[in-house]
N, C-alpha and C positions, 0 to 999 in steps of 0.2 A: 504494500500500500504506500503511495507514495504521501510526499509532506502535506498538499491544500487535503487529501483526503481524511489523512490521519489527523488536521488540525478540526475539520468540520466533526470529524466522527467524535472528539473530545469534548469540543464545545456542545453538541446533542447529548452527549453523557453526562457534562456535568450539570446541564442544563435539567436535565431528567433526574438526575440523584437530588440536588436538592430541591427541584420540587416536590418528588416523594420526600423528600425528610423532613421538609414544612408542613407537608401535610400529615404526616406518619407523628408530629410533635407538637403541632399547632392545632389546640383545643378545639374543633371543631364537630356543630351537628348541624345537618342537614334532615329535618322533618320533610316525611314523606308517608302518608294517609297515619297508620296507627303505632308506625316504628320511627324510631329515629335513628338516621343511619348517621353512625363516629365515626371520628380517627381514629387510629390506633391508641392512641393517648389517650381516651376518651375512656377506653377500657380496660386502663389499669384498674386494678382493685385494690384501694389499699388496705394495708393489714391495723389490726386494731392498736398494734404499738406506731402508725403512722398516722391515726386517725382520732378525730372524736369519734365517739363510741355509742350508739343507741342501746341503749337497754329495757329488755321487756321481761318480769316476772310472772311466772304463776304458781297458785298453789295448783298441788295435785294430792290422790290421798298417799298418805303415809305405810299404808299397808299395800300398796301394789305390788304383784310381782315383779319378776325382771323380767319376763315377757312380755306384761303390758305395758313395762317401761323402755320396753326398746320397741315395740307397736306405736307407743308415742312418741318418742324422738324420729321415727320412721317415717309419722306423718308430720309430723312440724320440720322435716326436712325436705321435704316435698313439698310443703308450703314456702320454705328460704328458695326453694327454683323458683316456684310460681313467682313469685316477688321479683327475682329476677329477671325473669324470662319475659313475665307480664309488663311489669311495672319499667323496666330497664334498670334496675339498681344496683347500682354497682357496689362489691365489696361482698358480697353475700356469702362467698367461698368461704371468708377469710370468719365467718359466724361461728361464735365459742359458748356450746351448751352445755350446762351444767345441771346436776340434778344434783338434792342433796335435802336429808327434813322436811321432806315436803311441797318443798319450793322447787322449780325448774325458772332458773334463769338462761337467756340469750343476750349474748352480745353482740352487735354486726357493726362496720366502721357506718359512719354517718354519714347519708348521703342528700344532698339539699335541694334535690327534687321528691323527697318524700317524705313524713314530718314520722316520726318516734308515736304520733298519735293511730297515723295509716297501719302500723306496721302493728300495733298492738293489735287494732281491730283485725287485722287477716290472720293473726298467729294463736290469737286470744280465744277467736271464738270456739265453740265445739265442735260444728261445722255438719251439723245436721241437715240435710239439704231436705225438701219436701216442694213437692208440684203440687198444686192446686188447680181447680177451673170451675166456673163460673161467672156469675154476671157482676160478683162484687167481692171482695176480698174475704168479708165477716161469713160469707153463707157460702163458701166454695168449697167443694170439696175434692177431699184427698185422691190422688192418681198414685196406688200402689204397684209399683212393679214387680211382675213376677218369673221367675225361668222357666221358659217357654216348653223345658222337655222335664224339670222335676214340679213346676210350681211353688217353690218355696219364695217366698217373699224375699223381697231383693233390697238393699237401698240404693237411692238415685244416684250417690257419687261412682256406684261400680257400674251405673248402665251410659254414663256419659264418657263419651271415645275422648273425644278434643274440643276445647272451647277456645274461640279466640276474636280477637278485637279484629273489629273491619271499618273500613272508610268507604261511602257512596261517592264518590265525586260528581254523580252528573244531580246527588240532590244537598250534598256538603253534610249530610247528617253523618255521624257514626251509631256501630251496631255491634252487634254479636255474633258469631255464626257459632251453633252447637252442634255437635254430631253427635245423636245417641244412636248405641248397640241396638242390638236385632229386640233385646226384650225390652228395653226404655220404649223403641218403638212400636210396639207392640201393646204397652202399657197405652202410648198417647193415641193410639188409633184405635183403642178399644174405648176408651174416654171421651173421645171425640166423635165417636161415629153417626150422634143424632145430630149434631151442630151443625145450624143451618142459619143461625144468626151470629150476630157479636154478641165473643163469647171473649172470656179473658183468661188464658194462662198466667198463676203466680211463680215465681219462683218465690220458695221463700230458703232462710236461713239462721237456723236456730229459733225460728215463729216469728221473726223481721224479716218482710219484704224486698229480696233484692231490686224485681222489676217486676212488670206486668206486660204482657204483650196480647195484643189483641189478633182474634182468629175469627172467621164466619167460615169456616170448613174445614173438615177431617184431616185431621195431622195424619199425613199417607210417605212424605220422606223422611230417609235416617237426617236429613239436613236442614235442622233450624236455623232462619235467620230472622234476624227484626233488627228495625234502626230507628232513630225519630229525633225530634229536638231534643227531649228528655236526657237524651245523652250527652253531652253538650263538650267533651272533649276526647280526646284519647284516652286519656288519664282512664275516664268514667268509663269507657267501656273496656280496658284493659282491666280494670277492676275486677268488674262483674265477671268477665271471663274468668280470671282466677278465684272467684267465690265458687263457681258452679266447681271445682275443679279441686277445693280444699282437701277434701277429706275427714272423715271423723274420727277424733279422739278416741281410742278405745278404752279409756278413763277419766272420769271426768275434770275437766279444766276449767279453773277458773283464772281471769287474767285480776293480778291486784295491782299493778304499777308497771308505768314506764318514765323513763327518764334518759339524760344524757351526761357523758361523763365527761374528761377529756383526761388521757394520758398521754398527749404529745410526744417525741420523745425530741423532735426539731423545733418545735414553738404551733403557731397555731398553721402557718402561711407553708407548712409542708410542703407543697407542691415545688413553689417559689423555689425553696432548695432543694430541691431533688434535681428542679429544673437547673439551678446555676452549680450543682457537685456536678451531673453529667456534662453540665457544657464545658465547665474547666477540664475535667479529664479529655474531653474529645482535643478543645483547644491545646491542651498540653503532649497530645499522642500528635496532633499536627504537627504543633512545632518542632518536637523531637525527631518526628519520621523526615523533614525537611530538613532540617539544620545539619540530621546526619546523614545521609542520602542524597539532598540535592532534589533532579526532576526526579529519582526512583522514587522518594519520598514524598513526592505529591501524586505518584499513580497510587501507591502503596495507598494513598489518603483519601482518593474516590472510592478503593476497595472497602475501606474503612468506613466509610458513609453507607455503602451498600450494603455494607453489615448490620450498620444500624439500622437501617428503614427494614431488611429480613424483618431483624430478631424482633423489632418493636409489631410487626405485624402476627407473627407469629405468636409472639407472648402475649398480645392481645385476644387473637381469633380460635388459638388450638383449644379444644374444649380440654386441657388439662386442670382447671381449676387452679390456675396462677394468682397471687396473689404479691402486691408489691411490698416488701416489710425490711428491715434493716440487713434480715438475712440474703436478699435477692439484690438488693441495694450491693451487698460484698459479691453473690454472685455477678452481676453484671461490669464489676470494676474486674473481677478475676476474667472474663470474658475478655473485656478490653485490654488486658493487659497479654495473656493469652495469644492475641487476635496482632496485637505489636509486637510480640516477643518474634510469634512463628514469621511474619513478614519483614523479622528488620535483618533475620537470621538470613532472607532470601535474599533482600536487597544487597546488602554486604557478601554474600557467595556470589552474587553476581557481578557487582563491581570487580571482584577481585581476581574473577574470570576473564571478564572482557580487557582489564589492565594488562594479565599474563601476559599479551603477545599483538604486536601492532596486526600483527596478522590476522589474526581472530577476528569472526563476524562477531556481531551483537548475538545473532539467531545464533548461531553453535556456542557463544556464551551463553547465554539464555538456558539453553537446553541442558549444558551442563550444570548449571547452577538448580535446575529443577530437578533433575536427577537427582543429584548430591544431597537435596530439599527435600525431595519426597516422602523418602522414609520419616523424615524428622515431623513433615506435616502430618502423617498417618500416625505416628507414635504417640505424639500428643494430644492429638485430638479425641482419637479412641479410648487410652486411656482417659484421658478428661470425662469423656465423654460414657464409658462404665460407671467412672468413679458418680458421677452425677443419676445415674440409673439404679446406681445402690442403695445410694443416699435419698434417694426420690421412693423406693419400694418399702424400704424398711420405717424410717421417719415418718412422722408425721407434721401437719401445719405449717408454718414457717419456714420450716427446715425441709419437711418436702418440698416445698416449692422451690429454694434455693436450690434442690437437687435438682428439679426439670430446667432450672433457667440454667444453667451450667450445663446438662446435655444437650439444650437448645444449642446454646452460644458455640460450642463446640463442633458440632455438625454443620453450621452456618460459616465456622471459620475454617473449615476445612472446604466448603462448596468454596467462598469466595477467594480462596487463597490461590488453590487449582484453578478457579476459572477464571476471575475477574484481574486479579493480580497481576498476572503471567499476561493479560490481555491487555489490559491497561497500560502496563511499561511499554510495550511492543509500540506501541501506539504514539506514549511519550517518545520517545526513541528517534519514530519516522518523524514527529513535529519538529523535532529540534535538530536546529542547522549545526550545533558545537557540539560533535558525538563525546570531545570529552571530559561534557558534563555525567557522563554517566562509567569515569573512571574514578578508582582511588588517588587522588590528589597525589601522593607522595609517590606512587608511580608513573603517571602520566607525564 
């Protein structure tokens, strides 16, 4: 490739890496009907030593067994998704439940699109679901579901498949779409089969009201939907869907307090510094990859930005239950450091290559210096990258997470090392007219 090629191909590269890195770092959401789609940044979760902290108790009885007490922590875990999944809340992974006298305490970081009072209500209640119908709430009655080949009564949260928030755009209202099994349906089309007027479906919830939705004909599909002004945001129907979708205590629960804490362990503006520790370490892996290396040290530094925009998507999107905490904070500096170590080892083999001998291409240095490298990129990265798989299998909470972001970072430094690395100098190389910028000084 010759120099205008190689210099246009850089300027498209570095044009493309940072704008993925502004956008992979820069707080951003884009709403779109009932979801809001983030940046990578957006989906960190941070952990409760980086966070304020919600806190929601309940009593439960004292005599439970431990089957019904892992029946309930079973479904108040299932409820920490809904919340998340529903609501978009982030931090939920990083929830620390405790049982103890009675009392069942949660803790989740604090997130300020949701208030400690939201959260009590969806975790609090018992979560008894019951359908209703008729012309009025007070004189409706009960729609019991039953198994369609033994008849044994059923309850309504095991006949509902999927519930989730939707947007109308051609009427701007939002709704619901519920999907009940073969016996919920069967339930509502047996309930339904003289309705020939307006008639009204309740859902209710613990004998409060979620919604009402009105019908003048026989529920005939597994596929409920309704929408209306009553909805009035995402929020409100992203709600509803996660009530229908609770689940019930198999002991009774009662919610006695919630509150917020704060155990900072950075002040309250966390983010702030997490944000100016990562930018100093990246600025300081620049400057040193430059000041030692020269142009290798500025390919070496696009490679390094590609790393980052990877691993920040990655540790956002992978459904590993990542969580950001002081321990992932050290994994991600051992990453960066890692990620400098194995590419300054490369840059310096190859300087040192291409100085041997006036004779010597770039490309047969090049290739020897990768050679020489290879093993070294494969040894540590593997290893790193077990080590992080151990620690991630065996651990728990903080320390697990620290263990997937260490075999993240590891895999990622070993893609971009082989590929982007090796591709990026090549590149530098052909742009620059004084090849020797890319000898050792005291030979050249």
């Amino acid at each position: 490739m010759n120099k205008t090629k190689s210099v246009v191909m850089l300027i498209i590269i570095t044009v493309l890496i940072l704008f993925l890195a502004v956008f992979s770092f820069w707080p951003t959401k884009i709403k779109m009907g009932v979801r809001d789609y983030s940046s990578p940044v957006n989906q960190f979760a941070l952990n409760i030593d980086l966070a304020d902290s919600n806190n929601v108790t309940f009593k439960i009885a004292e005599d439970a067994t431990q089957e019904d007490l892992e029946a309930t922590v079973a479904v108040l875990e299932n409820r920490l998704k809904l919340i998340q999944d529903k609501l978009n809340v982030s931090g939920v992974e990083a929830a620390d439940i405790s049982i103890g006298n009675g009392v069942m305490t949660v803790r989740l970081p604090k997130d300020p699109n949701v208030s400690v009072g939201t959260i009590l209500a969806l975790l609090g209640t018992q979560g008894k679901l019951s359908i209703t119908y008729g012309s009025d709430a007070d004189s409706a009655t009960a729609i019991t579901p039953v198994d369609v080949e033994t008849k044994e009564e059923l309850k309504w949260a095991d006949c509902i498949k999927s519930s989730n928030g939707i947007y109308d755009s051609s009427t701007g209202y939002y709704g619901v779409s519920i999907e009940f099994d073969d016996n919920g349906l069967q339930a509502l089309k047996s309930a339904t089969s003289s309705v020939s007027s307006e008639t009204y479906i309740y859902f209710m919830l613990d004998g409060n009201q979620i919604t009402a939705v009105s019908i003048s004909s026989q529920v005939t599909e597994p596929t409920f939907q309704f929408t209306g002004s009553s909805l009035s945001s995402a929020t409100t129907a992203n709600t509803i869907a996660a009530e229908l979708l609770l689940g019930e205590y198999p002991i009774e629960v009662t919610s006695t307090n919630s509150y917020t804490t704060s155990e900072l362990v950075f002040g309250s503006d966390v983010t702030t510094v997490i944000y100016v520790a990562v930018l100093a370490v990246i600025l300081l892996a620049v400057v040193f990859s430059v000041a030692k290396n020269g142009l290798i040290g500025l390919a070496t530094t696009l490679s390094f930005l590609a790393y980052l925009v990877i691993y920040a998507f990655l540790f956002a999107f992978l459904p590993l239950g990542q969580v950001v905490s002081i321990a992932t904070i050290v994994a991600f500096i051992f990453g960066f450091a890692m990620f400098i170590f194995v590419n300054g080892v490369y840059a310096y083999v190859l300087r040192r290559q291409y100085s041997s001998s006036d004779k010597k291409s770039f490309d047969t240095a090049a290739a020897e210096a990768f050679s020489f490298c290879w093993k070294l990129f494969v040894d540590v990265c593997v290893v790193v990258f077990l080590a992080g798989v151990v620690v991630s299998l065996i651990a728990i909470g903080s320390v697990q997470a620290m263990g997937i972001a260490v075999s993240v970072g590891a895999i990622i430094c070993l893609v971009c090392s082989v590929l982007f690395t090796r591709w990026f100098v090549k590149l530098m190389f052909n742009a620059t007219d004084n090849k020797n910028k890319f000898k050792i000084k005291e030979v050249a």
